[in-house]
N, C-alpha and C positions, 0 to 999 in steps of 0.2 A: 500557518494553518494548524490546527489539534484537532484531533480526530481519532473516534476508537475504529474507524473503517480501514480495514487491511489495501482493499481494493484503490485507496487514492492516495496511494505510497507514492507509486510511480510518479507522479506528480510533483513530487516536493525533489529535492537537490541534497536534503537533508532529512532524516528519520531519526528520531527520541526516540530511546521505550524508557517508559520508567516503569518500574515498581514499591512499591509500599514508599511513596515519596522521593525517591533514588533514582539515580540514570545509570541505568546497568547498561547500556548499549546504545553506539551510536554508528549508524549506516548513510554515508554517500554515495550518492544517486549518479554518476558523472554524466547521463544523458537524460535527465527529468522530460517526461512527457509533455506536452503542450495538454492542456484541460480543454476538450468540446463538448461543453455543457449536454449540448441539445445532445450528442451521441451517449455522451453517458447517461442522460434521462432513458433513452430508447435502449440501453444496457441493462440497467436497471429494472424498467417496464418488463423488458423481454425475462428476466431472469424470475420476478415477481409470476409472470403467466406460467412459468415452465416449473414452480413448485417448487425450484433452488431451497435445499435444505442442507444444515451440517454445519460444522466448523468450518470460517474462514479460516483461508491461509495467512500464513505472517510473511515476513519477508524473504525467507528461507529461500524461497521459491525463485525470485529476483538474484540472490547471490548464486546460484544453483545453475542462473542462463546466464552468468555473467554483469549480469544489468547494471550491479554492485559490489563495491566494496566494502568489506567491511572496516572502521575505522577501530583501531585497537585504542 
């Protein structure tokens, strides 16, 4: 998957960032989420009605609970 969406990390096993062409950073996921489409539609919707504005987060937040490690 490639995606500029913070939100559908948790889903992959493995996360790229690149920059200006470059892979500055690489993050494994060791418990990747299962994707339910329909629930994240209704995540989405809901977040869309409630006016959700701001900067997403990056994955910062994932290594922070643990979710991740970071791979050197």
């Amino acid at each position: 998957m490639v995606t500029h969406n913070p939100d559908l990390e948790c889903y992959a096993d493995r996360v790229l960032y690149v920059a200006d062409g470059q892979f500055v950073r690489e993050v494994r996921n060791a418990t990747p989420s299962a994707l339910d489409f329909d629930a994240y539609n209704r995540y989405l919707d809901e977040r869309e009605r409630a006016g959700t504005q701001g900067e997403e987060p990056d994955s910062a937040h994932m290594q922070a609970r643990g979710e991740v490690d970071p791979v050197a």
